[in-house]
C-alpha positions as CSV (number, residue, x, y, z in Angstrom):
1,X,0.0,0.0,0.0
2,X,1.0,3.5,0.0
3,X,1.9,4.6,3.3
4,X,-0.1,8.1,4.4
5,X,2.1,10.1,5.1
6,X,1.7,12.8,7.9
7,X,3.7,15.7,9.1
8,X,6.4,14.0,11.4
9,X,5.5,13.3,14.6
10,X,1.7,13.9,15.0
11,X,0.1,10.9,13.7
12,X,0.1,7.1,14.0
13,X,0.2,5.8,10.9
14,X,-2.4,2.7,10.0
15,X,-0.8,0.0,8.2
16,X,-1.1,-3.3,6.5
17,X,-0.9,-6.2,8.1
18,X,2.3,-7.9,7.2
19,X,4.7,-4.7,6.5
20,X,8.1,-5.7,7.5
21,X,10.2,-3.4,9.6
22,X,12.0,-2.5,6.5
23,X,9.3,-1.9,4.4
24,X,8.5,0.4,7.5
25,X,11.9,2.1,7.2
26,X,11.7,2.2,3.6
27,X,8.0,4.3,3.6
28,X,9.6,6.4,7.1
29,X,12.2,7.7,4.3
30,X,9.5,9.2,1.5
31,X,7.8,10.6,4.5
32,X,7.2,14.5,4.4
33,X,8.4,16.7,7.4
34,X,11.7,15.7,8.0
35,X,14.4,18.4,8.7
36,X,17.0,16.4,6.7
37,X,16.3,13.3,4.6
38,X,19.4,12.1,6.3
39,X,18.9,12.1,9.7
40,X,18.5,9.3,12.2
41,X,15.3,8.2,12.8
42,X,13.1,5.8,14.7
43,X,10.1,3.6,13.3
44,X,7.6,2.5,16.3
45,X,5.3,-0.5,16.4
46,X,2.9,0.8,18.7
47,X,1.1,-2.5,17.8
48,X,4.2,-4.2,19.1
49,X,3.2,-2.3,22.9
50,X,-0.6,-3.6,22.4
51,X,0.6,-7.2,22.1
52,X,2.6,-7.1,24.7
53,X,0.2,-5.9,26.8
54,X,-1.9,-8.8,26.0
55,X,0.7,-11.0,26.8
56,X,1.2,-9.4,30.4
57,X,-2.7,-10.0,31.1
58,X,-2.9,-13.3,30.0
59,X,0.3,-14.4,30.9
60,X,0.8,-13.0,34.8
61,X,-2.9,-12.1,35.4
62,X,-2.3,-11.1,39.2
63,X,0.0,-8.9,38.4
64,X,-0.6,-5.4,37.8
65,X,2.0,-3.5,35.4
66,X,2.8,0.0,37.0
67,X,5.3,0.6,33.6
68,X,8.6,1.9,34.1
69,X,8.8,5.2,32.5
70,X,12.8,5.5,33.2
71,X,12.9,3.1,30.2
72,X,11.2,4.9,27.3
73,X,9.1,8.1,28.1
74,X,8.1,8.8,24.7
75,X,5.0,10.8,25.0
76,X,3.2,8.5,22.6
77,X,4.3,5.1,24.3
78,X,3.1,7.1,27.7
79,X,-0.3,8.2,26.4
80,X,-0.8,5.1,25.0
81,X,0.1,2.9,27.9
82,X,-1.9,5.4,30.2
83,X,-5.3,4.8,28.1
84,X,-4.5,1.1,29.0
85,X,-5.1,1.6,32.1
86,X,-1.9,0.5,33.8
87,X,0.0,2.0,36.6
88,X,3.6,3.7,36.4
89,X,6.7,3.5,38.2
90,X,8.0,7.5,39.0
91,X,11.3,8.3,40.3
92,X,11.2,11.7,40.6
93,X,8.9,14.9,40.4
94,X,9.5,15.4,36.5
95,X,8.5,11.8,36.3
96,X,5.3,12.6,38.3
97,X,4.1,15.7,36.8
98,X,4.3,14.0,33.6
99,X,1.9,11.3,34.3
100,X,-0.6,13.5,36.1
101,X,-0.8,15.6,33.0
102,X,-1.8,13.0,31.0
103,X,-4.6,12.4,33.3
104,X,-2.9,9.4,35.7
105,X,-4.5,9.2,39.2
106,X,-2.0,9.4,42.0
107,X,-3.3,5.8,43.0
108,X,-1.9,4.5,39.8
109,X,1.4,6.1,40.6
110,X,4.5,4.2,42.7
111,X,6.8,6.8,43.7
112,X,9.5,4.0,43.3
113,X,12.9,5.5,44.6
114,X,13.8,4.0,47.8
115,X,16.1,7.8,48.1
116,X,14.0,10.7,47.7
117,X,14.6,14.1,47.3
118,X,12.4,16.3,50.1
119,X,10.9,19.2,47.7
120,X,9.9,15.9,45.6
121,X,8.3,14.3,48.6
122,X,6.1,17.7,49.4
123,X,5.0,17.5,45.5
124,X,3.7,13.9,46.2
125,X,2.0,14.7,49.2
126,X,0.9,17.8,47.7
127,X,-0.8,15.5,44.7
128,X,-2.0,12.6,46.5
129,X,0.8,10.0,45.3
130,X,1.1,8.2,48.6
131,X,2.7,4.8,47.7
132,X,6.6,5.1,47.5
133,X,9.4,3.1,48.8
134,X,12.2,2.9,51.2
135,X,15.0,1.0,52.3
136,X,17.4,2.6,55.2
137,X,16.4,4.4,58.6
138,X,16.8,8.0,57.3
139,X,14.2,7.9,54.6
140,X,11.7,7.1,57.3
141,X,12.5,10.2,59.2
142,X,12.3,12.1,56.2
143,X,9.1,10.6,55.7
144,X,8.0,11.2,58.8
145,X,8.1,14.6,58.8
146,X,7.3,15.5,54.8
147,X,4.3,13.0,54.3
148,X,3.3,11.1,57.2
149,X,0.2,9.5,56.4
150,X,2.1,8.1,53.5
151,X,2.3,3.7,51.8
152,X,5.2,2.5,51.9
153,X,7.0,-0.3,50.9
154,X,10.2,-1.8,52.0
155,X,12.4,-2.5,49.2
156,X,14.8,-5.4,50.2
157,X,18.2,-6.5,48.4
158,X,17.9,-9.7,46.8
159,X,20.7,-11.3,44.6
160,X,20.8,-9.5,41.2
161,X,24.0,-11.3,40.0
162,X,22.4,-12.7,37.2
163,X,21.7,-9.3,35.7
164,X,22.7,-6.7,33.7
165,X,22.4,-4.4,35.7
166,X,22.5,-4.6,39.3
167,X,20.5,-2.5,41.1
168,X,21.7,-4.3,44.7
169,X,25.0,-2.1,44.8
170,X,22.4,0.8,45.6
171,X,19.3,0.0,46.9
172,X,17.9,-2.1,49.1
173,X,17.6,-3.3,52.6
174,X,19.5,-6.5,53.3
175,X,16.9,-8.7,54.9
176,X,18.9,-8.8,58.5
177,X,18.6,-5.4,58.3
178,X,14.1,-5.7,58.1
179,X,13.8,-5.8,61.6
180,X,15.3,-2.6,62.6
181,X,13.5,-1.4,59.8
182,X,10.2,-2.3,61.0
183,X,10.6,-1.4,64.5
184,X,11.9,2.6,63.4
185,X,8.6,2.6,61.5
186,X,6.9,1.3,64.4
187,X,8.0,3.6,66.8
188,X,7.6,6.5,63.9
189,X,4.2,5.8,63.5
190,X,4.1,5.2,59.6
191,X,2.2,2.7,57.5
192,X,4.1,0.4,55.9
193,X,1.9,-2.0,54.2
194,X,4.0,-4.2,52.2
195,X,7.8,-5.3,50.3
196,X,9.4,-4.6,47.3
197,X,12.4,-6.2,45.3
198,X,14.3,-6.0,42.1
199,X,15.8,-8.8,40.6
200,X,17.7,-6.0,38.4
201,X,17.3,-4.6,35.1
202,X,17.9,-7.5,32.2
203,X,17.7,-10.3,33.8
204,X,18.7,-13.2,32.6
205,X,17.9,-16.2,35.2
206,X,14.0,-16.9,35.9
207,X,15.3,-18.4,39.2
208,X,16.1,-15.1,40.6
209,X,12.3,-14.1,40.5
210,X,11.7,-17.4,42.8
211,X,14.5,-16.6,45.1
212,X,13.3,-12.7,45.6
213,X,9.4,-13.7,46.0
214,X,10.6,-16.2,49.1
215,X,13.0,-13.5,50.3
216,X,9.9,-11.0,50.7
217,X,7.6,-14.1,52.1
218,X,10.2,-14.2,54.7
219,X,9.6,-10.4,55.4
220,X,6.2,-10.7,55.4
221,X,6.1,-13.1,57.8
222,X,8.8,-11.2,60.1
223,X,6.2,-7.8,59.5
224,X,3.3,-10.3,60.9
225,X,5.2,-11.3,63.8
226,X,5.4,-7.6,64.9
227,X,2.1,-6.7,64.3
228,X,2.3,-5.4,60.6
229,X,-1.0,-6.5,58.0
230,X,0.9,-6.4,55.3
231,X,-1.0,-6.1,52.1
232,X,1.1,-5.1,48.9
233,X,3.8,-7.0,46.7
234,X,5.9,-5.1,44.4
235,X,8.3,-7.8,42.2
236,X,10.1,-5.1,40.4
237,X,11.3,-5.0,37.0
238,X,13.6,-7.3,35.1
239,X,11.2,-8.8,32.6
240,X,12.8,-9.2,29.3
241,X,11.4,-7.3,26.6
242,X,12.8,-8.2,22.9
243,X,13.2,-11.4,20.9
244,X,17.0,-12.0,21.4
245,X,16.8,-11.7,25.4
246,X,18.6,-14.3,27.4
247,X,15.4,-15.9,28.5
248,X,11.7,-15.4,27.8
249,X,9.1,-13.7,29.6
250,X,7.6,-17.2,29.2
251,X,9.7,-19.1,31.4
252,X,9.8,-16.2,33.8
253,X,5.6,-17.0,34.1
254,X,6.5,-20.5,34.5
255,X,8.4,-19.4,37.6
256,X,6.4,-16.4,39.1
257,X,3.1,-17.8,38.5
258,X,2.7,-20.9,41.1
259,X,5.1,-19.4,43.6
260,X,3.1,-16.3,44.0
261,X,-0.2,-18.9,44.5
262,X,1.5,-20.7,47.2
263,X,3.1,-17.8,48.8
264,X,0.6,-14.6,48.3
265,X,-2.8,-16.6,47.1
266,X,-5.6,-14.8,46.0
267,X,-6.9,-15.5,49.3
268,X,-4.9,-13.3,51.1
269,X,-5.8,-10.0,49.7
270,X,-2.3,-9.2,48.9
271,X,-2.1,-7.1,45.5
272,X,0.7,-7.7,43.7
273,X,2.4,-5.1,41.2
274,X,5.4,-4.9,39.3
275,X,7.5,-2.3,37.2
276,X,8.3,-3.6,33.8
277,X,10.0,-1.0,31.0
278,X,11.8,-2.9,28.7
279,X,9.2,-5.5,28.4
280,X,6.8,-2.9,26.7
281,X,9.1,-1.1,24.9
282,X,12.4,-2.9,24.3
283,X,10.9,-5.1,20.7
284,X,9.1,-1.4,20.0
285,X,11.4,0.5,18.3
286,X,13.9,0.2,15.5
287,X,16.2,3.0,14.8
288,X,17.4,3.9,10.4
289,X,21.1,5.6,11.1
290,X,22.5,7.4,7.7
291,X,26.2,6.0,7.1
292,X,28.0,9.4,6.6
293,X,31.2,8.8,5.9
294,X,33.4,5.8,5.8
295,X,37.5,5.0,5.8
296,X,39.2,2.2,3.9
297,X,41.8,0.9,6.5
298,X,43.7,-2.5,7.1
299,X,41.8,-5.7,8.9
300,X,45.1,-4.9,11.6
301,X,43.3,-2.0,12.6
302,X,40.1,-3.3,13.5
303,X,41.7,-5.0,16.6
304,X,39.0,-5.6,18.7
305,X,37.0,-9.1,18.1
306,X,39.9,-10.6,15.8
307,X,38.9,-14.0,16.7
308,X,34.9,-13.5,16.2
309,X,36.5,-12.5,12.1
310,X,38.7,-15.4,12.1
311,X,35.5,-17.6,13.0
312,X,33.5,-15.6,10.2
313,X,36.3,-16.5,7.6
314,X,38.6,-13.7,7.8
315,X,41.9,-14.8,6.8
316,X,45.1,-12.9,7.5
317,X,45.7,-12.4,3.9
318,X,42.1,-10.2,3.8
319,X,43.6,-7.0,3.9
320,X,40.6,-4.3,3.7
321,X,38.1,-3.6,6.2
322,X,36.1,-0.7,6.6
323,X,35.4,2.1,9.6
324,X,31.7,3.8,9.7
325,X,30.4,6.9,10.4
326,X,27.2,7.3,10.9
327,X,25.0,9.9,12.2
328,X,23.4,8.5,15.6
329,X,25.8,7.2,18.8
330,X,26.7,6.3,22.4
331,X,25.8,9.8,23.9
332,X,22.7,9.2,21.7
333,X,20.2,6.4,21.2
334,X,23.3,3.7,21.6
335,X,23.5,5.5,25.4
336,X,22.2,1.5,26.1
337,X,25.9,0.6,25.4
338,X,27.3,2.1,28.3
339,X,24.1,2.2,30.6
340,X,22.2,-0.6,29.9
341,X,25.5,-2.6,28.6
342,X,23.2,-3.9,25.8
343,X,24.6,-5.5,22.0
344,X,23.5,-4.2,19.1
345,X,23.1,-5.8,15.9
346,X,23.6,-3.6,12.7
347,X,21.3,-4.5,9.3
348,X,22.1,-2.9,6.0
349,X,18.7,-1.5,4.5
350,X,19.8,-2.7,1.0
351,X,20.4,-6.3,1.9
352,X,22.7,-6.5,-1.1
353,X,21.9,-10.4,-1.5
354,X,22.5,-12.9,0.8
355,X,25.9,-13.7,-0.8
356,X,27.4,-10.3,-0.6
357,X,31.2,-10.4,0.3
358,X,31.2,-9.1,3.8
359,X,34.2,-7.3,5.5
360,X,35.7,-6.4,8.7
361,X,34.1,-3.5,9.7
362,X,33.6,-0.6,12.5
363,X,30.8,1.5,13.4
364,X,31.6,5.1,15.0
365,X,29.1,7.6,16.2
366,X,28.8,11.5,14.6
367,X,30.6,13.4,17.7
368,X,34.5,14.2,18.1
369,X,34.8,11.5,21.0
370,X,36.9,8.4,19.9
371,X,34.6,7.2,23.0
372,X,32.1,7.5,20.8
373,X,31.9,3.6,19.1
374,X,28.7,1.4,18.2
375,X,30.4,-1.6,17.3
376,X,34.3,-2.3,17.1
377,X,34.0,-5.3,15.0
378,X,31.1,-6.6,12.9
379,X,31.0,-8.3,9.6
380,X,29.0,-5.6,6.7
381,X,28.5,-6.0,2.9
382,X,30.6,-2.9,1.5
383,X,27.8,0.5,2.3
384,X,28.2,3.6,0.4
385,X,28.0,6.8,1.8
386,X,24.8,7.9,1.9
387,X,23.3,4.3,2.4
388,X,21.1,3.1,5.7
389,X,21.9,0.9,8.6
390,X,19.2,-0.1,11.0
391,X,19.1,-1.6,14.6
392,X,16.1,-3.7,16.1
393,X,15.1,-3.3,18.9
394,X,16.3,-0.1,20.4
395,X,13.2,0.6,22.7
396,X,14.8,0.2,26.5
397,X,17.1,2.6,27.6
398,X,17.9,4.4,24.6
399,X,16.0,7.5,23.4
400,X,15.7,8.5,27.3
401,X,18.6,8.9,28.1
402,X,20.1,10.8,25.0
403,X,22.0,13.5,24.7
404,X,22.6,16.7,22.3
405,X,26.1,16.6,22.9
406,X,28.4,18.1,19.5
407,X,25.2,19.3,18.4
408,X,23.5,16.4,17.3
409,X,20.3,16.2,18.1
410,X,17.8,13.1,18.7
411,X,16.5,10.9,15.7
412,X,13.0,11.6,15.1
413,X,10.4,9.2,15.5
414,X,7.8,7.6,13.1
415,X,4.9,6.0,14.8
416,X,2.7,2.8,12.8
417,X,0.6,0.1,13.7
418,X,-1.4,-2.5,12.0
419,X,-4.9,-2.7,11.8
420,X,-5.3,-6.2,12.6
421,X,-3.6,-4.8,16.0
422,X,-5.5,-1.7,15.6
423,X,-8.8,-2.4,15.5
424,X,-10.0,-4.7,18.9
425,X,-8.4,-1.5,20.8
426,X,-9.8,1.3,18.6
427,X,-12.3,3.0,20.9
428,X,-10.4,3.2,23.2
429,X,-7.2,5.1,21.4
430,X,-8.9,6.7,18.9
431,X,-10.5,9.4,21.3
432,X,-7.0,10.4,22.3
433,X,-4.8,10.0,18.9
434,X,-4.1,11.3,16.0
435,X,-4.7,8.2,14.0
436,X,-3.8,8.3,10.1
437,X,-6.2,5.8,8.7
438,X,-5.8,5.0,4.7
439,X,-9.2,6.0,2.6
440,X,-10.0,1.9,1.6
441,X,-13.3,-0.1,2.2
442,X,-10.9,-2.8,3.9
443,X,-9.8,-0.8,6.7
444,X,-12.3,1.9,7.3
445,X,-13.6,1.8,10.6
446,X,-16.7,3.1,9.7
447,X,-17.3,-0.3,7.5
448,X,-15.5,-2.7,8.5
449,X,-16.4,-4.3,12.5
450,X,-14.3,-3.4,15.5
451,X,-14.0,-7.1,16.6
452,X,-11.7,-9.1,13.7
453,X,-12.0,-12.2,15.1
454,X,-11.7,-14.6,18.3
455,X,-8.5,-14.5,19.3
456,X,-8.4,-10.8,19.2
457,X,-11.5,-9.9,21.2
458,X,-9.9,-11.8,24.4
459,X,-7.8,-9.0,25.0
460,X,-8.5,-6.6,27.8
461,X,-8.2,-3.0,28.0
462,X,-8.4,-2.1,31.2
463,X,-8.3,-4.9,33.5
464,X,-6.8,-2.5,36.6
465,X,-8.8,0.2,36.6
């Protein structure tokens, strides 16, 4: 089809079922509005977040997502999730103020940073957002005397080893520590009515869910002994988000699922949330980089990864290899690299054929720091200047945390999702999007039903609400 084309940035484009991410790419490119026709951009399945939403309802029904809008806080990705009905996981008062503006009640709100900043305590209490976190003595006198009558939750230290990034080193009580904990809140008067854990960002052992869960059963039961009714569970983040992930959100199910029955039934009233990010957005977004400029150098001076070359069939006789420059990098959207300590996987747009002679090959951001390197050893067909690379996704811990630095500013983003997705979540979205729908019979709304078939119409919306 011929994609409809809107000025960048304020529609969500309706497409056909069965467009590739490079077809995507390939459309984003025609597209009116942009600055440059060479500049970095994003495509974004927003279809991609509406399946995985499915999956979290079906999968881990007991669980309420409050999303983790440190990962990804495109406004889009926000507005949509928000209509959804799901809670979010705030840090901070920026982080707050953004979700009451797009109409978030304060009860769907965690003020999730066990380290607060007082002037962003006053701003919760001033609003209403009384469920936050804690983990050391101090935090409960601050409490004490900037929001009193405030949730809390006890955020314990539970073995992140197997993650990428461990969150232990900073937060969280160790459990011999709970007691003491307790007691100050006791004696302090506050109302503490439950635990929280994370297993740590990109994790990549489902055992470490089942280890946390019985290290907060054993707080519970401590918090019962002394008199506490506890009656929340937060199980943190952690919950891998895109196809190539170390394990599956599957198997993490597989493990979560009858623990929480035996330990927190349904019986016990205790509600359990979580704080997933790159689970919605991680498989979301895929970023089109322009390669603008390139240097013909010797294989020797590609040095790092010689033995993944050898293993491709590099011999030592293969002189030329190539170094990349392309217009998007580590104090950009490839941030992850250092942050998130992600891999990336660069994709020519022209595929070249499958037999294309590939060479040793670098990829360098656009700024003046030699820091500033994607990948410093990857097999590539020969790209012109001028040509596209893409990365999958490039959802979790990217676009957030970018920078302008050198001047360069962030790629800009083109939103799409299919109408197959589309259409069992219409009403609801369509009263607060700009939805670009394509004038045919086949995908009018106005024609054609809102429920597709079956398997579609078990989704639901707003299950938390």
């Amino acid at each position: 089809m011929e994609a409809v084309h809107e000025d960048i940035g304020l529609a969500i484009r309706v497409v056909d079922d069965g467009l590739s991410c490079v077809d995507i790419i390939e459309q984003s490119l025609k597209a009116v509005g942009r600055e440059e026709k060479d500049d970095a951009f994003f495509v974004v399945d927003m279809g991609d977040i509406l399946l995985k939403h499915r999956k979290w309802v079906s999968q881990l029904p007991r669980v309420e997502p409050f999303y983790a809008m440190k990962c990804n806080n495109d406004p889009k990705v926000l507005k949509m999730l928000a209509r959804l009905g799901i809670g979010f996981d705030c840090a901070s008062k920026i982080e707050m103020q953004t979700m009451l503006g797009l109409g978030v009640q304060p009860s769907k709100i965690v003020y999730a940073n066990p380290c607060k900043q007082a002037s962003h305590i006053r701003f919760s209490a001033e609003c209403g957002i009384s469920l936050m976190t804690f983990d050391n003595e101090m935090e409960l006198h601050k409490i004490k005397k900037l929001y009193p009558t405030a949730r809390l939750l006890l955020r314990i230290r539970t073995d992140d080893s197997k993650s990428l990034c461990q969150l232990g080193i900073k937060f969280g009580a160790p459990l011999k520590q709970c007691r003491d904990l307790l007691k100050v809140s006791q004696d302090l008067k506050l109302n503490v009515i439950g635990v929280s854990f994370h297993v740590g960002s990109g994790c990549y052992d489902p055992n470490a869910f089942g280890t946390a869960v019985l290290a907060a059963r054993s707080v519970f039961d401590l918090a019962a002994q002394m008199g506490f009714e506890f009656t929340m569970l937060d199980i943190g983040g952690g919950f891998p988000g895109a196809p190539d992930a170390a394990i599956t959100f599957e198997e993490v199910c597989d493990i979560l699922n009858p623990l929480l029955d035996e330990q927190f039934p349904a019986s016990s009233g205790v509600r359990i949330i979580a704080e997933p990010g790159r689970f919605y957005a991680a498989s979301a977004f895929n970023l089109a980089v322009n390669v603008v400029a390139r240097r013909t150098v010797k294989k020797s001076q590609l040095k790092e990864g010689e033995r993944a070359l050898e293993a491709a069939g590099v011999k030592e006789s293969d002189e030329l290899g190539f170094m990349y420059y392309v217009n998007d990098g580590v104090y950009g959207s490839f941030n992850c690299l250092v942050f998130d300590h992600a891999t990336v996987h660069p994709e020519v747009l022209d595929a070249k054929g499958k037999d294309a002679v590939k060479f040793p090959s670098s990829i360098w951001g656009p700024t003046c720091d030699s820091l500033d390197c994607i990948s410093k050893s990857v097999m590539l067909p020969k790209v012109d200047v001028g040509e596209w690379l893409y990365f999958r996704n490039m959802g979790a811990y990217t676009c957030s945390a970018a920078s302008s630095f050198n001047g360069f500013k962030e790629p800009s983003k083109f939103y799409f999702i299919s109408w197959r997705v589309l259409s069992p979540f219409y009403e609801e979205l369509d009263s607060g999007f700009d939805l670009s729908i394509p004038c045919r019979a086949e995908l009018d709304h106005k024609a054609a039903p809102i429920s597709v078939g079956p398997e579609l119409l078990k989704i639901s919306v707003s299950p938390y609400s």
